[in-house]
N, C-alpha and C positions, 0 to 999 in steps of 0.2 A: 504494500500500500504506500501510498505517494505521499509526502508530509505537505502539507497546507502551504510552509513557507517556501517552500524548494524550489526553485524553477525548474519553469518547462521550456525554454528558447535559448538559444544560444544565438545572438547578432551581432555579426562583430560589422564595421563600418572600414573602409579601405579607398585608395585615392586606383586606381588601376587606366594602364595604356590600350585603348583599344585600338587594334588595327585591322580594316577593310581593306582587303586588296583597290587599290585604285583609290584611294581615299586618305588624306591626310591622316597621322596619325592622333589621337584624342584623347586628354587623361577626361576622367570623368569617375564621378563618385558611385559605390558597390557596394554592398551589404552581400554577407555572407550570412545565412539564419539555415539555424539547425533548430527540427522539433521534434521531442520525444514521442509527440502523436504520430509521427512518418519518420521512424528512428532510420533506416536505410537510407534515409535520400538529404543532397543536402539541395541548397534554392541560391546561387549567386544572381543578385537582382541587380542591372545595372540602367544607371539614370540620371540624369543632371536635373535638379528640384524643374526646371523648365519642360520636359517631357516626362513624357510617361517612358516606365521603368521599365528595361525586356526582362523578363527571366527566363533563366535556363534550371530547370531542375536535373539532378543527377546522384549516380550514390556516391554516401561518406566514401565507402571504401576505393574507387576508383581515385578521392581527390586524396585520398591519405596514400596509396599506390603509386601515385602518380611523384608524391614527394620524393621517393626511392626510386624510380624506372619509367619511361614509357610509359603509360595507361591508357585501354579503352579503345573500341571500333564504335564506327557509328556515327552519330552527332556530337559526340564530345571527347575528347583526346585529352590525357593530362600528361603533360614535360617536365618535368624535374628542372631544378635550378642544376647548371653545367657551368665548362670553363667558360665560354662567352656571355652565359644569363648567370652569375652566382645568386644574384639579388633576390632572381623573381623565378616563381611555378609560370609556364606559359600552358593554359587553356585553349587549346580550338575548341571551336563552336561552329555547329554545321547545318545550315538547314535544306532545302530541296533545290535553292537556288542561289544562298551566298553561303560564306564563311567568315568568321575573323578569330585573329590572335588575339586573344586578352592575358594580358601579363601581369600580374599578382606579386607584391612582395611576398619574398617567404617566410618573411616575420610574420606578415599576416595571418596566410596559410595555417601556418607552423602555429597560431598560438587559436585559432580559430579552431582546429583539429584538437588541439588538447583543453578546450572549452569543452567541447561534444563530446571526447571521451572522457571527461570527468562527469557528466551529465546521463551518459548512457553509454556503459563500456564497451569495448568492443567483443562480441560475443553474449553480451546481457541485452540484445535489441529485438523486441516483443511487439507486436500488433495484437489488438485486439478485436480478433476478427468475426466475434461471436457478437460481442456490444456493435462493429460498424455493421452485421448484415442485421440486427434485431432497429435499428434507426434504419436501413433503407427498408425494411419491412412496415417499418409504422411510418414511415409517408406514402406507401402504395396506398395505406387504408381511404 
C-alpha cells in the first residue's frame, strides 16, 4: 500500500538541442515525467511556453539502456554520451514522415533515471490491470 505522502511523479525540467534535418538547430525547454501509474514508460515532452508541447512516450528501460549502449528500433533510438557527445544522451525520434536529434544533458538523464528508480525500482514495476479493466467496465454501463 502507497503512503498518502509519497509521490507519485517524477519531473525533472531540462534546456535540450533539437535538430531537424534541414532546419536550424533549436535549444528549447523539456520535461522529463515518470508515473508510477504507467511504471514502464517514460513521457519527454518538448515545448517552448509559446507552442504546444510534442511528446514522445517510450520505456524507462530503453532511456536507462541507452545510457550504456545503442538503444531501441522503431521510432525512438537512445545514444549514449561518446568521445565526441561526453555531455549529452542523443534521442532520435521518428515518425512516418520526419525525424530529429534531441540531445539531452547526461546530468539530466543520469539524475532523472535515478528519481524513477528510487520511486519505482527497477524490477518492482506493477500495473494494475484488474482496477484499469473494472473502470473501463463501468463507463461501458
Amino acid at each position: 500500500m502507497q503512503e498518502l505522502n509519497q509521490p507519485t511523479t517524477v519531473v525533472h525540467a531540462a534546456t535540450v538541442a533539437v535538430d531537424v534535418p534541414g532546419e536550424p538547430v533549436v535549444l528549447m525547454p523539456a520535461l522529463l515525467h515518470y508515473d508510477r501509474a504507467d511504471p514502464y514508460a517514460v513521457l519527454l515532452s518538448l515545448g517552448a511556453p509559446e507552442t504546444e508541447p510534442v511528446d514522445w512516450v517510450f520505456a524507462r528501460s530503453l532511456l536507462a539502456e541507452g545510457m550504456r549502449r545503442p538503444s531501441g528500433v522503431g521510432r525512438v533510438l537512445v545514444n549514449p554520451p561518446h568521445r565526441c557527445h561526453r555531455d549529452s544522451v542523443r534521442i532520435v525520434v521518428r515518425s512516418a514522415h520526419r525525424a530529429a536529434l534531441i540531445e539531452v544533458r547526461t546530468t539530466d538523464v543520469r539524475e532523472f533515471l535515478r528519481r524513477s528508480y528510487a520511486l519505482v525500482p527497477d524490477g518492482k514495476e506493477y500495473i494494475d490491470v484488474d482496477g484499469a479493466l473494472a473502470v473501463l467496465m463501468d463507463s461501458c454501463d
